[in-house]
C-alpha positions as a printed Julia matrix, in Angstrom:
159×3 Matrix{Float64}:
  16.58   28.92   -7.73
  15.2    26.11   -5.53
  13.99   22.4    -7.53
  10.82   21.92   -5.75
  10.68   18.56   -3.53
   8.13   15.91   -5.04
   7.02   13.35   -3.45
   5.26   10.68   -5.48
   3.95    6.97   -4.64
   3.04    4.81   -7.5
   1.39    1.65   -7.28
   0.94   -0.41  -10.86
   1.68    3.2   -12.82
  -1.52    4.78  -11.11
  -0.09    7.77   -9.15
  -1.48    7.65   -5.88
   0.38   10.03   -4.0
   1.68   13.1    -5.75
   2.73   15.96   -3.69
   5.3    19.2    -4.09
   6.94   19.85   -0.77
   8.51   23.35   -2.46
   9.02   25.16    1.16
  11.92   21.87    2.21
  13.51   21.34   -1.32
  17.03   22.43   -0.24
  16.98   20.38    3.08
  16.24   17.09    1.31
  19.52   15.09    0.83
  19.01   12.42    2.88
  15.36   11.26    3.93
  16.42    7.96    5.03
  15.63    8.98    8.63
  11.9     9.64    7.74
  11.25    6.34    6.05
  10.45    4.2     9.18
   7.2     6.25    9.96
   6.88    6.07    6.02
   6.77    2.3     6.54
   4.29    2.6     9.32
   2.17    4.75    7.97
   1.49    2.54    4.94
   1.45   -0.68    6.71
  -1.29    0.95    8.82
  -3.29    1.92    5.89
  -3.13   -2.03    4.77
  -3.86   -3.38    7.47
  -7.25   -1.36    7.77
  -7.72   -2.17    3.68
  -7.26   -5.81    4.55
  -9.61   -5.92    7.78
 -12.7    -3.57    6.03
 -11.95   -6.08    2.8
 -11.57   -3.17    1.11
 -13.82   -0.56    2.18
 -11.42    1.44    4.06
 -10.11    2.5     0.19
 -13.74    3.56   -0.43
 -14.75    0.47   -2.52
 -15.68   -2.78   -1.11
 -13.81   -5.91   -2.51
 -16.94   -7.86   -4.64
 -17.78  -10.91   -2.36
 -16.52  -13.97   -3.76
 -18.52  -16.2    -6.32
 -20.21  -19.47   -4.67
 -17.64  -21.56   -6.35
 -14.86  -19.77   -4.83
 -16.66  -20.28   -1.61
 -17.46  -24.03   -1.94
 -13.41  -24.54   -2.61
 -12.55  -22.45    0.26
 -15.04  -24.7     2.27
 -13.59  -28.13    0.52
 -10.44  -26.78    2.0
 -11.36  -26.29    5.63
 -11.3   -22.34    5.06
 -14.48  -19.72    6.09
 -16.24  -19.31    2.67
 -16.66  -16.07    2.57
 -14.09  -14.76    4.76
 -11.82  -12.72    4.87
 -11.44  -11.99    1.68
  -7.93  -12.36   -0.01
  -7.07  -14.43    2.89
  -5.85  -17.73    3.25
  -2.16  -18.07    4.37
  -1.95  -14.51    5.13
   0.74  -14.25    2.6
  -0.15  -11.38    0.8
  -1.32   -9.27    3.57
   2.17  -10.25    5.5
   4.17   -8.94    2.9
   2.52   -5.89    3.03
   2.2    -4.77    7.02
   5.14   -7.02    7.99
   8.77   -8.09    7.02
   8.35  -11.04    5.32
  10.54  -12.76    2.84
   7.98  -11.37    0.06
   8.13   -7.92    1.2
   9.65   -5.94   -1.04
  11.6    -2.89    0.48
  14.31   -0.8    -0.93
  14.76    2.54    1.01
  18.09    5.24   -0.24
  18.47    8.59    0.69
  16.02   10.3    -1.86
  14.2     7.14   -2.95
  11.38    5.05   -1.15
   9.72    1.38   -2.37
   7.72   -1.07   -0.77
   5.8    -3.63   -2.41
   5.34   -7.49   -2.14
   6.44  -10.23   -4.41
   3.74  -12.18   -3.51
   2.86  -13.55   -7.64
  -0.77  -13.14   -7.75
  -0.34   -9.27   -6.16
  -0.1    -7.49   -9.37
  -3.2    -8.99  -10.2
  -5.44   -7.79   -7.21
  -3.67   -4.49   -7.23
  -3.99   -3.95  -11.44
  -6.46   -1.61  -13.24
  -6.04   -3.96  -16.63
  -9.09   -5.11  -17.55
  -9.58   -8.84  -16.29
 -11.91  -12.14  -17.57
 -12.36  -14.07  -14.26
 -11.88  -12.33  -11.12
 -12.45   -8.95   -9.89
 -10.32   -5.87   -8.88
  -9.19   -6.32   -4.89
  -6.68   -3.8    -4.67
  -4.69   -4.59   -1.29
  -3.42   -0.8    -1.44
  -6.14    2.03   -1.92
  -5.58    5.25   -0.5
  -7.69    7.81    0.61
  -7.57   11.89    0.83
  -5.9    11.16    4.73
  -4.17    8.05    3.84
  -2.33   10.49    1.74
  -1.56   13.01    4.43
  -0.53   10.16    6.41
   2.51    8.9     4.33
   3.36   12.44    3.29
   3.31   13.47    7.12
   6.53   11.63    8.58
   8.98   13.68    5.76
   7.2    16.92    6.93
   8.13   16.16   10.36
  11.34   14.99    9.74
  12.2    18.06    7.48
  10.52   20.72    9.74
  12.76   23.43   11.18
  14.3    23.13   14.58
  13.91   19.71   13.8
């Protein structure tokens, strides 16, 4: 009997992605070749969650409070945006290879994730006191398709 592939992404223990690829179980050993349009894939879907300041994930990041926009102002910065952007820190660690990216890729196992400190925060369902939810990563119904779609391909007979 066959072990049914599963391919999961989890982002703060929410499962975002969670999807049975039974028909390729025994040709997964090695799906190292498949992770690059992985990477793409979600660095695409980033981006766009960055640049629609959230709306891309279907919710809107809340605008920032007038004190958070009279510091950004104080500090030379647009004060109200782009949202979660002021170095571009956070958003390069995500879409690019920075030194806060954090990427470990094996044969059967995929991760990508920043180490950017005040990430967890943004991306975290907990509740919170002081500022609101701004998830960097949200994914939607095609988002989904998207990251699931370069293992398909890579996995597909005749391949």
């Amino acid at each position: 009997m066959t072990v049914p592939f599963r391919f999961t992404f989890t982002i703060e223990g929410d499962r975002q992605v969670d999807k049975t690829l039974a028909a390729y179980a025994d040709r997964v050993s090695d799906l190292t070749p498949a992770w690059n349009g992985v990477d793409q894939a979600f660095r695409a879907i980033v981006r766009e969650q960055f640049a629609s300041e959230g709306a891309h994930g279907g919710t809107p990041w809340p605008a920032l409070a007038a004190r958070t926009q009279r510091d950004r102002q104080r500090h030379g910065f647009p004060p109200a945006h782009p949202i979660l952007f002021r170095t571009g820190r956070l958003e390069r660690s995500l879409t690019d290879l920075s030194a806060d990216t954090i990427s470990l890729h094996s044969a059967r196992r995929y991760a990508i994730g920043s180490a950017v400190e005040y990430f967890p925060y943004h991306q975290s369902r907990k509740p919170r006191a002081r500022l609101p939810r701004r998830a960097p990563i949200e994914f939607t119904a095609d988002d989904r398709y998207e990251l699931i779609r370069p293992i398909r391909l890579y996995l597909r007979p005749g391949r």
